[in-house]
C-alpha positions as CSV (number, residue, x, y, z in Angstrom):
1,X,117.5,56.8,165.9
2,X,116.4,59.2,168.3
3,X,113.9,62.0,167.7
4,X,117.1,65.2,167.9
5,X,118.8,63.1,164.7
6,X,115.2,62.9,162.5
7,X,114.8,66.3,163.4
8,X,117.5,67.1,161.9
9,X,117.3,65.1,159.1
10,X,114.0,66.7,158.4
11,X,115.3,70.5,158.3
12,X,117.7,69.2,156.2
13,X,115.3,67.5,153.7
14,X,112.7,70.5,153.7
15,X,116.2,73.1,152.5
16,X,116.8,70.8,150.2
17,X,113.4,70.8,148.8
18,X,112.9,74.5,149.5
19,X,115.9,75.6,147.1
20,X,115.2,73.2,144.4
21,X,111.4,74.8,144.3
22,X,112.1,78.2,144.2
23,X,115.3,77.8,142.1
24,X,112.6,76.4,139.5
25,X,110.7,78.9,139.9
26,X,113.4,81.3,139.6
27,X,114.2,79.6,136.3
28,X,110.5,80.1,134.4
29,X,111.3,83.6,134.9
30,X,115.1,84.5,134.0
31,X,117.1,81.5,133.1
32,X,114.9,78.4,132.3
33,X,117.0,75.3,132.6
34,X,117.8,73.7,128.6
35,X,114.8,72.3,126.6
36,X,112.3,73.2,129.5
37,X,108.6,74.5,128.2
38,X,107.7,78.2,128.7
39,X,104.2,79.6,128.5
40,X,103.5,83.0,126.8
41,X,103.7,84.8,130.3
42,X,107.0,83.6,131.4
43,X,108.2,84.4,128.1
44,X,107.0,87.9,128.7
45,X,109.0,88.3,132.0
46,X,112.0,87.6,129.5
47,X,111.1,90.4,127.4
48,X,110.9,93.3,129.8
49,X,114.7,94.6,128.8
50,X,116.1,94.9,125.8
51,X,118.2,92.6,125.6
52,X,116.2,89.7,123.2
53,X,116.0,89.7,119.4
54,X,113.3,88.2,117.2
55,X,114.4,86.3,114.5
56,X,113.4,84.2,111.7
57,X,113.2,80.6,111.4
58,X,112.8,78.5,107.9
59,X,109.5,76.7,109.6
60,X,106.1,78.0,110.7
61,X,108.2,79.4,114.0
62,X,110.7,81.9,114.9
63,X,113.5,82.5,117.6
64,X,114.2,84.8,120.1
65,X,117.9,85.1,120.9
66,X,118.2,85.9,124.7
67,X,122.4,86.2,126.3
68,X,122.4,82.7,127.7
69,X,120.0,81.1,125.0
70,X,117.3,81.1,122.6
71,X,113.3,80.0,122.3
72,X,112.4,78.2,119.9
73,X,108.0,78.4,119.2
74,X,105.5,79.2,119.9
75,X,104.1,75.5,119.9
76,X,100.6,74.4,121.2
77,X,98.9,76.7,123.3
78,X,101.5,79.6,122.6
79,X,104.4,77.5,124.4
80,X,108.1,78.0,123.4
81,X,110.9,75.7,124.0
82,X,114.1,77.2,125.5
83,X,117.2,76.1,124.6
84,X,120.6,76.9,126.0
85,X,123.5,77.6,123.7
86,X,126.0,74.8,122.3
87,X,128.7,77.0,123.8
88,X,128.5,80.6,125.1
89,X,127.5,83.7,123.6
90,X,130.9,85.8,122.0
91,X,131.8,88.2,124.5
92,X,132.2,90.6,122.1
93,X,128.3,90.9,122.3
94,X,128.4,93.7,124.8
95,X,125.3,95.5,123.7
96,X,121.9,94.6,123.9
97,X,120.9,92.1,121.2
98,X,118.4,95.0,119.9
99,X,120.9,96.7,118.8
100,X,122.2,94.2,116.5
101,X,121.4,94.4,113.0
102,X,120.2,90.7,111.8
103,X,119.8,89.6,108.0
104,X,119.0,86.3,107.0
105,X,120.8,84.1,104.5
106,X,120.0,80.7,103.9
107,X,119.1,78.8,107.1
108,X,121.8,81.2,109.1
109,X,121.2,84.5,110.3
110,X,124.3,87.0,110.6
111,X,124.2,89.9,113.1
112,X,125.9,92.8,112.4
113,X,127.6,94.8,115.5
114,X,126.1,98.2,115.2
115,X,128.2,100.4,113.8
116,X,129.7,97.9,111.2
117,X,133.2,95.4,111.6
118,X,132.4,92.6,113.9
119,X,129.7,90.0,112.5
120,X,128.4,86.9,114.2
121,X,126.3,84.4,113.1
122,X,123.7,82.2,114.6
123,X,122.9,78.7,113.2
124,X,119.8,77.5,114.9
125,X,121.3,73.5,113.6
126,X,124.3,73.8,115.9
127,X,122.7,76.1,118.3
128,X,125.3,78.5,118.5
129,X,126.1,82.1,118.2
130,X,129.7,82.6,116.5
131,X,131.7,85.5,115.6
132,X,133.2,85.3,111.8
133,X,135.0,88.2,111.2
134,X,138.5,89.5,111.8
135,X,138.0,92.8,112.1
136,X,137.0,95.3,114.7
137,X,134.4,97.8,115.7
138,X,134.1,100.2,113.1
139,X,131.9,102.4,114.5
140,X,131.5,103.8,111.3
141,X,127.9,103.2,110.0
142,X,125.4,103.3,112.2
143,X,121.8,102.5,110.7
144,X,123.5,101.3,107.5
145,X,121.4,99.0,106.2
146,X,122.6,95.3,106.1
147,X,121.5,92.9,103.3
148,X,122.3,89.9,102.0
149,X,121.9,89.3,98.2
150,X,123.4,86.2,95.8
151,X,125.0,84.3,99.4
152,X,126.5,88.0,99.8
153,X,126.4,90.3,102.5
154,X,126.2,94.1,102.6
155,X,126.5,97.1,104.4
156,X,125.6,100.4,102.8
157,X,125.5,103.6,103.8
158,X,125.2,105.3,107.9
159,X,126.3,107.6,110.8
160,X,129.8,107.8,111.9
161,X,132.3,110.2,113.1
162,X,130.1,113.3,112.5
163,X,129.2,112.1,108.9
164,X,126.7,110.0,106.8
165,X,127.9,107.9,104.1
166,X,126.6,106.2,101.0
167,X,129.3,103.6,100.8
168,X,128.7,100.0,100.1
169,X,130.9,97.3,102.0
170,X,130.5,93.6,101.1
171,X,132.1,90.8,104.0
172,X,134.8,88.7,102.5
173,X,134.2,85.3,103.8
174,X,137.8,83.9,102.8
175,X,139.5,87.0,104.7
176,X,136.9,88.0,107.4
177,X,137.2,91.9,106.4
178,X,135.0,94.4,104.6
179,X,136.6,94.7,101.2
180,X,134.9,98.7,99.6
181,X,132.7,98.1,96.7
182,X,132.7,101.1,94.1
183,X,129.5,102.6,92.7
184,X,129.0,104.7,89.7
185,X,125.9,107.2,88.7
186,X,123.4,109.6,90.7
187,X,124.9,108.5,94.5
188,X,122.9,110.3,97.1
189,X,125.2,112.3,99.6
190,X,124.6,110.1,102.4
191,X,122.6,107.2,103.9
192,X,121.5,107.6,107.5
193,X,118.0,105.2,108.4
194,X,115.4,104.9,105.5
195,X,113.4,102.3,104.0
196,X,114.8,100.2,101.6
197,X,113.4,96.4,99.2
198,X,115.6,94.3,97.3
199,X,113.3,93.3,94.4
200,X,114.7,91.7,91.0
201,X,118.0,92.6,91.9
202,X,117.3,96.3,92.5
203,X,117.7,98.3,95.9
204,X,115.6,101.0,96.6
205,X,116.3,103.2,99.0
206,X,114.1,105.7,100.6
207,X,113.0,108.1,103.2
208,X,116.8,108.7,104.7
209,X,118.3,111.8,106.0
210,X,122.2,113.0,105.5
211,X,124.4,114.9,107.4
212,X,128.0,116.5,107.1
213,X,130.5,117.2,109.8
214,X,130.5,120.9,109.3
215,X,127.0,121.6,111.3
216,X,125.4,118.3,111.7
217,X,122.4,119.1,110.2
218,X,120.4,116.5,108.8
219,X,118.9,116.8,105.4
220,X,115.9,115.3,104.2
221,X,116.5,113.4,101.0
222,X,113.3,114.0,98.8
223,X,113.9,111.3,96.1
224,X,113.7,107.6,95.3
225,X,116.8,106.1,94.8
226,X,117.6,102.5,92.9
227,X,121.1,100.7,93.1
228,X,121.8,98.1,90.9
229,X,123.0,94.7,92.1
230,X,124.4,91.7,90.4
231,X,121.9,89.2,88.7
232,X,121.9,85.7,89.8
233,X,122.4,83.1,87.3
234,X,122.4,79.2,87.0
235,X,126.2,79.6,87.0
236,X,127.0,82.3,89.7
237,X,126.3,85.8,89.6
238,X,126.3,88.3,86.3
239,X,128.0,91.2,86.5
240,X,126.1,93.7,84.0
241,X,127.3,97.1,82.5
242,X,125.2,98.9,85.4
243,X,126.0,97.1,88.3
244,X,126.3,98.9,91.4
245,X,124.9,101.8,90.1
246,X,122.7,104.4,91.2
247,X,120.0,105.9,90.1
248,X,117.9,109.0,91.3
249,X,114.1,107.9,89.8
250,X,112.5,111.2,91.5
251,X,110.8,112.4,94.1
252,X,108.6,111.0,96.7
253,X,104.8,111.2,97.6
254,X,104.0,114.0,100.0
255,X,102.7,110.7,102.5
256,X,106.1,110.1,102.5
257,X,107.7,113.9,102.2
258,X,105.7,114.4,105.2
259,X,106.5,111.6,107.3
260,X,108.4,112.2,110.8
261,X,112.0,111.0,110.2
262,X,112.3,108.5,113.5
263,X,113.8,105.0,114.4
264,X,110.5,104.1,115.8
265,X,108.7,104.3,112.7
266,X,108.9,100.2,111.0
267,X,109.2,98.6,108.1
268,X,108.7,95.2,106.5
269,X,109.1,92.8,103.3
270,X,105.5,91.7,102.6
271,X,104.8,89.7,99.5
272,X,107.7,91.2,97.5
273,X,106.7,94.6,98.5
274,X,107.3,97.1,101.1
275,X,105.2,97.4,104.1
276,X,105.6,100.6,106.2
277,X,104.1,102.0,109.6
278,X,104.9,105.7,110.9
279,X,104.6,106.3,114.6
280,X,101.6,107.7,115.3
281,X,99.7,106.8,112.1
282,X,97.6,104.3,112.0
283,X,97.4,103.4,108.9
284,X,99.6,101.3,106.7
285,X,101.4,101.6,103.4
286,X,102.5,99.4,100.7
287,X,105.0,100.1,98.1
288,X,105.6,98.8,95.0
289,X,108.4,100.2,93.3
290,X,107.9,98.7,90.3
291,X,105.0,99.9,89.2
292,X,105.6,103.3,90.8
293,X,102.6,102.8,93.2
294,X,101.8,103.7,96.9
295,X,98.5,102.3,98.6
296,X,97.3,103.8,101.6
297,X,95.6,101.3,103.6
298,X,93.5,102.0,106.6
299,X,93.4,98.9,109.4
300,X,92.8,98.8,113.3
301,X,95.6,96.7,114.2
302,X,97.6,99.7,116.0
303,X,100.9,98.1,115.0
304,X,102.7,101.9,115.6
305,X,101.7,101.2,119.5
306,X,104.1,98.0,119.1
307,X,107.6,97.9,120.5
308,X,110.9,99.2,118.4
309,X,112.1,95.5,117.0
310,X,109.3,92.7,115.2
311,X,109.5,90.5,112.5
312,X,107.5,89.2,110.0
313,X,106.2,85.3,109.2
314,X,103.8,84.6,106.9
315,X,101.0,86.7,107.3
316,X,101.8,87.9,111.1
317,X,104.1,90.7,112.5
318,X,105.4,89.5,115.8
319,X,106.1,92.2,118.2
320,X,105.9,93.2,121.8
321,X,103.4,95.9,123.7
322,X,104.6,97.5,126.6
323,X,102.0,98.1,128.9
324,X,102.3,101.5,129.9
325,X,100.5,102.0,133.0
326,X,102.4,98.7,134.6
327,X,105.6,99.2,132.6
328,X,105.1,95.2,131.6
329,X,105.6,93.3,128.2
330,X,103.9,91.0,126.5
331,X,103.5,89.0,123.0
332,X,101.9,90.6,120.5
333,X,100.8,89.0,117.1
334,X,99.4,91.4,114.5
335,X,97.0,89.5,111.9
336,X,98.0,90.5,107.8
337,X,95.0,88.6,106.7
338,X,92.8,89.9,103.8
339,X,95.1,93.7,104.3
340,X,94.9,94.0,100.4
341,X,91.0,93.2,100.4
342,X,90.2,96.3,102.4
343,X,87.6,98.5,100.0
344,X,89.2,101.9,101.8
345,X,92.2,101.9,100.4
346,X,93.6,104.4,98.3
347,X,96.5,104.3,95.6
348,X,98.9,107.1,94.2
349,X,102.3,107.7,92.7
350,X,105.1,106.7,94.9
351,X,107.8,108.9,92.9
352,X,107.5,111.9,90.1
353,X,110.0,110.7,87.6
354,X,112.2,112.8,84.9
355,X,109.9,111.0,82.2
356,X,106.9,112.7,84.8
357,X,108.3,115.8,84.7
358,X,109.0,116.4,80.7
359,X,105.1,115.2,79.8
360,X,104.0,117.5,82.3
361,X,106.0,120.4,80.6
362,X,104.6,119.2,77.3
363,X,100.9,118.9,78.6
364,X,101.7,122.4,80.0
365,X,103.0,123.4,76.7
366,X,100.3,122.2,75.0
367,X,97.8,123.5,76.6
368,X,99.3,127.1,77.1
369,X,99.5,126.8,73.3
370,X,95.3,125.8,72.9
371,X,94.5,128.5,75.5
372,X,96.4,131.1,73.4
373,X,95.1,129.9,70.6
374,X,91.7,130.0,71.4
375,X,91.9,133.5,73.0
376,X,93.1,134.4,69.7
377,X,90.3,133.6,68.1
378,X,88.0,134.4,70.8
379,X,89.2,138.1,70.4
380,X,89.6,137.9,66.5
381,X,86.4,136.7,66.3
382,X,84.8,138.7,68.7
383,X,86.6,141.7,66.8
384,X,84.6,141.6,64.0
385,X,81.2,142.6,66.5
386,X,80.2,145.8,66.0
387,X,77.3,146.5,68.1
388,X,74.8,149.9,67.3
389,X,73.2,151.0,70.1
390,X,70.9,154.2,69.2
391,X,73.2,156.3,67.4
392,X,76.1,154.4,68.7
393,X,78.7,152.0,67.4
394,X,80.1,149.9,70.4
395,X,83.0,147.8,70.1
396,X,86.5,146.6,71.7
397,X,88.2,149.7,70.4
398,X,86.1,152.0,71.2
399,X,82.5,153.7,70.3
400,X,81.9,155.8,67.3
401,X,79.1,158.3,67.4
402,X,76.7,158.6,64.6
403,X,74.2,160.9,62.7
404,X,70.7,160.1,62.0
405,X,71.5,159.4,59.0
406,X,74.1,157.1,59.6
407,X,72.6,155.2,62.0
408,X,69.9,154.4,59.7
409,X,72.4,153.4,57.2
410,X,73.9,151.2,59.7
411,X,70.9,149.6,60.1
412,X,70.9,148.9,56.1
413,X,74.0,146.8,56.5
414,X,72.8,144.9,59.3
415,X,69.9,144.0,57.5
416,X,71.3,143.7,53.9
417,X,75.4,143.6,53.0
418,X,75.0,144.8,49.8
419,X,73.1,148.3,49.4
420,X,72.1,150.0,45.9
421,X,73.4,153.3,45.1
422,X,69.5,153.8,44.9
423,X,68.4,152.9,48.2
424,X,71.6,154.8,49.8
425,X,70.5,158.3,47.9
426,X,66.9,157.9,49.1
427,X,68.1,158.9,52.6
428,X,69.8,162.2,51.1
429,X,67.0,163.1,48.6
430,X,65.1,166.5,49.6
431,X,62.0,167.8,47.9
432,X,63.2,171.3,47.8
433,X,66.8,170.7,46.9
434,X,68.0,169.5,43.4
435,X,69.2,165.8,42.6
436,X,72.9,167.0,42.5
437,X,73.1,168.5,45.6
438,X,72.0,164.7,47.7
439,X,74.5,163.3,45.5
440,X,77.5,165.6,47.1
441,X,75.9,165.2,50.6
442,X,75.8,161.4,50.2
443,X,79.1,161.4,48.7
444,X,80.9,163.7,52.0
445,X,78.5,161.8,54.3
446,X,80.0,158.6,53.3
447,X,83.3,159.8,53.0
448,X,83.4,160.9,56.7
449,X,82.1,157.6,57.8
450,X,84.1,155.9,55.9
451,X,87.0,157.1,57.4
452,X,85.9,157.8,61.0
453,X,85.2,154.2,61.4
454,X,88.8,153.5,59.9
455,X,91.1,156.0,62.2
456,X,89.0,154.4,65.2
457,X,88.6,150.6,64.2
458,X,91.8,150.3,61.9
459,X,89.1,148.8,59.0
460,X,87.4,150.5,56.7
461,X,83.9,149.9,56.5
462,X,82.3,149.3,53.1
463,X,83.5,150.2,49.4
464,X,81.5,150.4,46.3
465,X,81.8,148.4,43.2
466,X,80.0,148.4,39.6
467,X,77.2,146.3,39.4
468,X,77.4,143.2,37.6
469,X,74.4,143.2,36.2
470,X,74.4,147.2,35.1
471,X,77.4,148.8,34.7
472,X,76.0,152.4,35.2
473,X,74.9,151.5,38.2
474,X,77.1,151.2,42.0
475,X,76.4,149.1,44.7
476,X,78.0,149.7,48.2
477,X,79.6,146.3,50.2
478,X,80.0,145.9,53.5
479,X,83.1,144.6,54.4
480,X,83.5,141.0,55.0
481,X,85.7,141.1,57.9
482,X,82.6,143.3,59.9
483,X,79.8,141.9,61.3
484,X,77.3,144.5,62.7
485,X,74.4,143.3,64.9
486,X,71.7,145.1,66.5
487,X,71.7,146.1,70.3
């Protein structure tokens, strides 16, 4: 062999060698060849588009569905397996997989074309993404929510052709269509995003907006609303009297009220409960419906600096975090540990109910009824104060001016209720003039007192009376409803 042929036979072994390299390499970071082992940064350079989707798993792992295959992890040392598909991806799929709507139902989960119609599902078993409907794009809810519920599925409510909706579709497994499900009660006008728990065969459905197609406004819906579903039994489902109807149970916190109304704002099913984060708020809120509670609970894991799509396992949100000053992506795992042990957090109504509203009216009633009531007797019984001040009677009606004389009577009363005719002529009595003339002075005196103090006060007085004791003899009483006190 002379040295032209090895030479050639060494450029063609170091091609050879050169593709197969950089073809591997190639694969790490766009299409890794079937059952190969990814590390967390690789994985990353996967995630830079849209076009993955986190999903659940019934193990300690999840999946992330990618257009020519999935990962299966993460493993040891945050590796994933990737896996291609058993055959190839519907080509219906023509969106990013971001925009599919996933729910999970037994070990399958089903993804939901956006818009409603076509539905695929993956089985993680066979490995495969299939399409199981025989419909078509209906383009007719967009952000419905999808749910499954007794080996059911769901769509209710969303955006299409200038309208929101609140109608519930179910998929009809023997026909592959959407067959309309009817709902009775309090049906809010439309359904377009929100937050919404299944729990003990209740939906409840909050924090949506609705619009109409005459000016495309959208509406804030203030209240709570509850949808009954069927009940699961031993035997199959239970259809009771209120199935599939709705309920308005009143309105919302203002945390909630006041919440920006945007996609990017998240929500999750944690421990029976709803967990929600709003974009730009730090903190988190659980919801209990139940028991008609909201907790506010501060953290620092920044999970509204996460990307749009996450799920949850166990106790971890899995995400992605988009650097912004490179424009990369990475993992990001968000730690739910000891959330509910925090000693900041705060708890208040989620919802003012009808029930709410009618004892509030009643404590109102109540006590509008006590504060009359005591300004009644506040003012009846500080009615009866009749203050003298020098020659002065002060009271709410008004002042009455007084004689001498009739001042120092006054002052009788105050001291004594009850005055002798005796004691009462003693002011009248004058050495120079006869007995009978201070008897018709006391007698007009009186008299004009008497009923000065009525015309001004509306009261008279005092009256006399016979004495019990000695019938000749007249005593003057001070009326019981008058209370004089000194100034």
């Amino acid at each position: 062999m002379n040295k032209k042929t090895i030479f050639w036979i060494f450029l063609i072994t170091l091609n050879f060698y050169s593709k197969h390299f950089f073809a591997s390499e190639k694969n790490d970071f766009t299409k890794a060849s079937n059952d190969s082992i990814l590390k967390n940064d690789n994985v990353s350079k996967l995630l830079e588009t849209k076009d993955f989707l986190f999903i659940e798993n019934g193990k300690n792992y999840f999946h992330i569905l990618l257009r020519n295959g999935f990962l299966t992890g993460p493993f040891q040392n945050d590796e994933f397996i990737y896996k291609d598909y058993s055959s190839p991806a519907p080509k219906e799929i023509n969106v990013e997989l971001q925009a599919l709507i996933q729910t999970k139902m037994g070990p399958d989960t089903y993804l939901l074309y956006p818009g409603g119609g076509m539905l695929f599902k993956f089985n993680e078993s066979s490995g495969a993404i299939k399409r199981i409907d025989r419909s078509f794009a209906h383009r007719n809810q967009y952000s419905g929510y999808f749910f499954s519920h007794n080996k059911s599925l769901y769509l209710l409510g969303g955006y299409g052709f200038w309208e929101t909706k609140s109608l519930l579709t179910k998929f009809n497994f023997s026909s592959g269509e959407w067959d309309y499900i009817p709902t009775t009660g309090q049906a809010p006008e439309g359904i377009d995003r929100g937050a919404f728990l299944i729990k003990d065969s209740k939906l409840y459905a909050a924090g949506f907006v609705s619009r109409n197609s005459n000016n495309q406004k959208e509406k804030r819906e203030d209240n709570l609303y509850v949808l009954s579903l069927p009940i699961s039994t031993s035997i199959g489902e239970s259809m009771a009297s209120d199935t599939f109807n709705w309920e308005k149970k009143g309105v919302l916190n203002p945390v909630l009220l006041n919440a920006p109304i945007t996609a990017l704002n998240k929500d999750w099913v944690y421990k029976d409960n709803l967990l929600i984060n709003i974009i730009d708020d730090p903190n988190l809120y659980l919801i209990n419906p139940t028991e008609n509670i909201i907790q506010t609970i501060p953290n620092d894991l920044l999970l509204h600096k996460s990307g749009e799509k996450s799920i949850i396992k166990d106790n971890e949100i899995i995400s992605t975090v988009r650097n912004s000053a490179t424009g990369s992506v990475s993992m990001a795992y968000f730690d739910l540990t000891g959330l509910e042990n925090n000693p900041n957090i705060t708890e208040e109504y989620l919802y003012r109910n009808s029930d709410n509203f009618y004892n509030f009216l009643i404590l109102g009633t109540v006590l509008l009824i006590s504060i009359i009531v005591f300004l009644w007797i506040f003012f009846k019984n500080t009615s009866r104060y009749y203050i003298l001040v020098d020659n002065e009677i002060i009271h709410t009606k008004g002042i009455l001016k007084l004689s001498e004389i009739e001042s120092v009577l006054i002052s009788l009363f105050i001291n004594k209720k009850s005055l002798a005719n005796s004691i009462i002529m003693s002011l009248f009595a004058e050495k120079s003039k006869t007995k009978d003339y201070a008897i018709k002075r006391k007698n007009k005196e009186l008299t004009s007192l008497n009923k000065r103090f009525t015309d001004l006060y509306g009261v008279t007085l005092f009256y006399n009376q016979k004495s019990k004791t000695d019938s000749r003899q007249t005593n003057y009483i001070l009326n019981q409803k008058i209370n004089l006190k000194q100034g």
